[in-house]
MIDOSE-1310 file (N, C-alpha, C; in nm, 2 decimals, decimal comma, always signed):
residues 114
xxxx	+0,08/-0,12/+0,00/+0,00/+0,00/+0,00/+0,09/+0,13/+0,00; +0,18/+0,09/+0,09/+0,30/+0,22/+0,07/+0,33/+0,25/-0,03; +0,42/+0,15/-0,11/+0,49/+0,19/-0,27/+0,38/+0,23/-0,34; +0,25/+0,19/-0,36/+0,16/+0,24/-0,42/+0,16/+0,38/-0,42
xxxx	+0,14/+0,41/-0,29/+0,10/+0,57/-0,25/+0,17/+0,65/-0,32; +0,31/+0,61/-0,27/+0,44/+0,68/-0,31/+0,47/+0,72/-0,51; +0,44/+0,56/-0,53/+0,43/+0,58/-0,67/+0,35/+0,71/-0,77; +0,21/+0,71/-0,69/+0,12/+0,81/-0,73/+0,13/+0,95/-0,66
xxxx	+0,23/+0,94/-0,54/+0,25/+1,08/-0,52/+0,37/+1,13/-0,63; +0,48/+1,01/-0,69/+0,54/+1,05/-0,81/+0,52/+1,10/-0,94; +0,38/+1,03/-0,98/+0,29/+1,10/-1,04/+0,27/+1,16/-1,09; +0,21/+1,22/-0,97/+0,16/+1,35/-0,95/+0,24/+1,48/-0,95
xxxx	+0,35/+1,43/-0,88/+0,45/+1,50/-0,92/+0,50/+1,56/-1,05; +0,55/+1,47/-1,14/+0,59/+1,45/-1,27/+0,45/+1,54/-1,35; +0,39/+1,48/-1,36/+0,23/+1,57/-1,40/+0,23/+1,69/-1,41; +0,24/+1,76/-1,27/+0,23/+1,92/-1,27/+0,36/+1,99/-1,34
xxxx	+0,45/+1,92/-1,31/+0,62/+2,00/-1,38/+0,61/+2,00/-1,53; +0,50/+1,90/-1,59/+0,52/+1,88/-1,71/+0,51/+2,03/-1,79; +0,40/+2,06/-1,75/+0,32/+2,16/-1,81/+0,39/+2,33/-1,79; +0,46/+2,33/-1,63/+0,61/+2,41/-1,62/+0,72/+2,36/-1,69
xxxx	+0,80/+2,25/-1,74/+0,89/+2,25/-1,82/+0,87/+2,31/-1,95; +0,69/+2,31/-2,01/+0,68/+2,30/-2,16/+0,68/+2,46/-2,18; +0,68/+2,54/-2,06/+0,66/+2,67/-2,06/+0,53/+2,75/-2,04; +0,45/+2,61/-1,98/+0,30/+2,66/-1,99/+0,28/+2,80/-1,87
xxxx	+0,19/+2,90/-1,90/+0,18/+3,01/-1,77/+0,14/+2,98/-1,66; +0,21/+3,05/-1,55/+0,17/+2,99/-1,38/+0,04/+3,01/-1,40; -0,02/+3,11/-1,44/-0,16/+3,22/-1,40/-0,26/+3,11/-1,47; -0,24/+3,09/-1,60/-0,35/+2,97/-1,65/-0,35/+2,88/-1,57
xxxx	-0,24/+2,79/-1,55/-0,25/+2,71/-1,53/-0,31/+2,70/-1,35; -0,29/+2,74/-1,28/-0,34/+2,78/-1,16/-0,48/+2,79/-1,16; -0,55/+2,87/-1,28/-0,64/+2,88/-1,28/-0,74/+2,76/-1,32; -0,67/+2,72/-1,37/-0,69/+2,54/-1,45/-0,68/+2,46/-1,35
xxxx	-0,63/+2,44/-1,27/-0,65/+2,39/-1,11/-0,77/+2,46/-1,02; -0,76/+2,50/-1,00/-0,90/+2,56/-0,95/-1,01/+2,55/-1,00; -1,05/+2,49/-1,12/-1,16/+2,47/-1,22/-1,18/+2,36/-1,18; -1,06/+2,27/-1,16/-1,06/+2,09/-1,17/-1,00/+2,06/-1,29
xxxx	-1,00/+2,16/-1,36/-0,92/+2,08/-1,49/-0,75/+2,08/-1,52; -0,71/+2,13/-1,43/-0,52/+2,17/-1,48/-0,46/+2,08/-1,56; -0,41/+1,99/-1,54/-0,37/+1,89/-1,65/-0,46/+1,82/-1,76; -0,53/+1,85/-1,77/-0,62/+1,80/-1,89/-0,68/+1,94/-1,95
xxxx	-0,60/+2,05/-1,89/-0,67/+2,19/-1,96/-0,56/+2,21/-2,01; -0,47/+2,15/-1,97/-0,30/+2,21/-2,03/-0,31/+2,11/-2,18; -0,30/+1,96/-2,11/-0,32/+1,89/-2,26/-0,40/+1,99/-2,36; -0,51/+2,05/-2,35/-0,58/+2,05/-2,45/-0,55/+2,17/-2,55
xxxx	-0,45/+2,24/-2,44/-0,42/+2,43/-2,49/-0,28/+2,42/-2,49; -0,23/+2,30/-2,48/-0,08/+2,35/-2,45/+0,02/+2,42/-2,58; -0,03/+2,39/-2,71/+0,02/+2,48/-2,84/+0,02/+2,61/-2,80; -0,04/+2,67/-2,75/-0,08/+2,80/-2,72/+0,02/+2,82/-2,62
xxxx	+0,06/+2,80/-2,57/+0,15/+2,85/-2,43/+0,32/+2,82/-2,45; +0,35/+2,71/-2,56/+0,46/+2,63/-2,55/+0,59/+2,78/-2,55; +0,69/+2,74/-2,52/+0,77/+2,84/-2,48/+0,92/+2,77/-2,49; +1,04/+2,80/-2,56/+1,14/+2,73/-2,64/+1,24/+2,80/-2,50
xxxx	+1,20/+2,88/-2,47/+1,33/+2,92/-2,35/+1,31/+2,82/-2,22; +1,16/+2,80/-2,18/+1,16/+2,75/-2,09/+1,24/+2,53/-2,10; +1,17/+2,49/-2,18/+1,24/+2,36/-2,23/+1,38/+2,37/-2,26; +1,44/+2,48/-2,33/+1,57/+2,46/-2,28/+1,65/+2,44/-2,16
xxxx	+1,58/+2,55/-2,07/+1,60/+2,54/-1,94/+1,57/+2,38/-1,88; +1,47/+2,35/-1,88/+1,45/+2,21/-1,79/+1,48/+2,14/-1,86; +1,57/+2,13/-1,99/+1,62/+2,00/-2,06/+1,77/+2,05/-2,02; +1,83/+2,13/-1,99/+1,95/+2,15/-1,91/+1,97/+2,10/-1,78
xxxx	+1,85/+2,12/-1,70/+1,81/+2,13/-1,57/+1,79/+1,95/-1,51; +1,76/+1,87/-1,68/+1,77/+1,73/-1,63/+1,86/+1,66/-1,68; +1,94/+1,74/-1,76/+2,07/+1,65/-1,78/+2,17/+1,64/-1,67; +2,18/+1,80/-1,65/+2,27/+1,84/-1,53/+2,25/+1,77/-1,42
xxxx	+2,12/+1,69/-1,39/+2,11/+1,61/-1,30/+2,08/+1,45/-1,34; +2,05/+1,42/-1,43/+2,16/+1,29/-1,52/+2,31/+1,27/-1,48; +2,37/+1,34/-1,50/+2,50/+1,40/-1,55/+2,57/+1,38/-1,36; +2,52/+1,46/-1,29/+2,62/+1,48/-1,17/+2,62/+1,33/-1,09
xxxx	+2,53/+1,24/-1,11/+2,47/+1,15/-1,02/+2,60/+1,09/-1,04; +2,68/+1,02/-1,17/+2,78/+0,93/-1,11/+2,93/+0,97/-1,04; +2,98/+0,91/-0,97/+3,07/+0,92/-0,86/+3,19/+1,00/-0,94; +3,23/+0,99/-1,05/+3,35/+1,02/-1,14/+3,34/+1,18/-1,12
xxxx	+3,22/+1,23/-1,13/+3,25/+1,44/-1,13/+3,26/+1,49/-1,01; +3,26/+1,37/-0,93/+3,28/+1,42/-0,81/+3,38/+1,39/-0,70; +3,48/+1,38/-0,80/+3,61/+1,35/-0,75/+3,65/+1,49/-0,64; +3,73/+1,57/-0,67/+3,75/+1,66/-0,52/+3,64/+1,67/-0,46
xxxx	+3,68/+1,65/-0,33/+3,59/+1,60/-0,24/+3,50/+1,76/-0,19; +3,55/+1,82/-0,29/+3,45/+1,97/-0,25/+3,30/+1,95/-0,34; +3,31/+1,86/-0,41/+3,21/+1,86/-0,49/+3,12/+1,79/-0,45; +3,13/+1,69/-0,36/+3,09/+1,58/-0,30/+2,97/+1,64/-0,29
xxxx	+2,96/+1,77/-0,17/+2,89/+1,81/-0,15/+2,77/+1,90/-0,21; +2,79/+1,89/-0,33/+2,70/+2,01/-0,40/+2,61/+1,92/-0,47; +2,45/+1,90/-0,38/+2,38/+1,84/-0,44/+2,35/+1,87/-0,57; +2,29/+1,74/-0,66/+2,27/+1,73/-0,78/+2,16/+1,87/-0,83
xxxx	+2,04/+1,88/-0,75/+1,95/+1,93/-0,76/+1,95/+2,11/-0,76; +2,06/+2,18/-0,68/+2,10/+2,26/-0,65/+2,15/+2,28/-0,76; +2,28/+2,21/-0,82/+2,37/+2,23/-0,97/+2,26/+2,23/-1,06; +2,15/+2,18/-1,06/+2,06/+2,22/-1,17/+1,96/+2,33/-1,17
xxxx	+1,95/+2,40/-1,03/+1,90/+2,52/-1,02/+2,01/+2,64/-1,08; +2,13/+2,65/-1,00/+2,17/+2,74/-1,06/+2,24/+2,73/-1,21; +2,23/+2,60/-1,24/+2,25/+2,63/-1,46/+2,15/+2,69/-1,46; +2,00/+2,64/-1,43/+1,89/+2,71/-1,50/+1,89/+2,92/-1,49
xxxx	+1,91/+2,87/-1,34/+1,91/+3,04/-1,36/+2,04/+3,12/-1,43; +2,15/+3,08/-1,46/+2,29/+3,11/-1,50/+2,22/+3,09/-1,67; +2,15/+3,03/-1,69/+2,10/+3,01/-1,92/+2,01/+3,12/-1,89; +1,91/+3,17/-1,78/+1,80/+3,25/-1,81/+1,89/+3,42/-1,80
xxxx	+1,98/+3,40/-1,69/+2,06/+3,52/-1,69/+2,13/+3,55/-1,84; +2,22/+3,49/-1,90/+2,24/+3,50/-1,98/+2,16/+3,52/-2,11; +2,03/+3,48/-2,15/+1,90/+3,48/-2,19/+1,88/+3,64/-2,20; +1,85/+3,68/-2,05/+1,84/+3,81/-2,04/+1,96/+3,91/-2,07
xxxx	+2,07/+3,90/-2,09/+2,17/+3,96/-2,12/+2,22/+3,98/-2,26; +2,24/+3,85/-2,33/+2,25/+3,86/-2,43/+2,16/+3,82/-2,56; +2,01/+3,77/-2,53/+1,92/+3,72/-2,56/+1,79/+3,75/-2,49; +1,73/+3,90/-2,55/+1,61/+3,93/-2,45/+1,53/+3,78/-2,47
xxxx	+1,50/+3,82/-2,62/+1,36/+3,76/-2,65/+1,34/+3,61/-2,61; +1,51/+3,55/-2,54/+1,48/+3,39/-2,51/+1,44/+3,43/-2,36; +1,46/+3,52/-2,30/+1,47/+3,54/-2,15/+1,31/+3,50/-2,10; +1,33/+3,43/-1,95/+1,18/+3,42/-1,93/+1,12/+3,53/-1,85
xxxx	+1,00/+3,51/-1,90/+0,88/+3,71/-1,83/+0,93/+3,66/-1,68; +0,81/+3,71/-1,61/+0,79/+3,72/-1,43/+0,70/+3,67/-1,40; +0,63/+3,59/-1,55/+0,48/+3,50/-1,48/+0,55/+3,33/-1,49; +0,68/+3,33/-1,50/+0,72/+3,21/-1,52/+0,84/+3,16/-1,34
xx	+0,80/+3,32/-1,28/+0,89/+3,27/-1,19/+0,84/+3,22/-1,07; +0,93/+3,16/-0,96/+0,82/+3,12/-0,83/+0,83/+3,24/-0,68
């Protein structure tokens, strides 16, 4: 009954990020929750919202955490310590900064932040 739960709290998980990695808007989509419909309102509109800065971002964001998991990049033992999940926060924000600097129009708005 446990792994079960667990499973579908993974889910559920994976579910809601989808529609954030694809670039979908916090504000619809929130509002798409509150209807009852959020993920099956996203499936249906998601052409409409798709967004090429944001997917680059979370396809950075899951390599970089691909990527740190085996023991070999984390040889000096300074690195040991720098979780996976952290090193994929700050890429994401280090491509969006950059984005904004030398690439407005990839940069993401302020309805995409948390």
């Amino acid at each position: 009954v446990i792994k079960g739960m667990l499973a579908a709290i993974g889910i559920t998980i994976v579910l809601v990020q989808i529609p954030h990695a694809l670039g979908y808007d916090k504000s619809a989509y929130l509002s798409g929750i509150e209807n009852g419909d959020g993920f099956w309102h996203f499936i249906q509109s998601w052409q409409n919202q798709f967004s090429l800065e944001a997917v680059i971002i979370a396809v950075a964001a899951l390599f970089t955490l691909m990527v740190w998991q085996p023991k070999r990049w984390k040889n000096p033992h300074v690195l040991q310590y720098l979780p996976g999940s952290l090193l994929a926060i700050i890429i994401g924000t280090l491509i969006n900064l950059i984005f904004q600097a030398f690439i407005p129009r990839y940069a993401l708005s302020d309805s995409y932040f948390v």
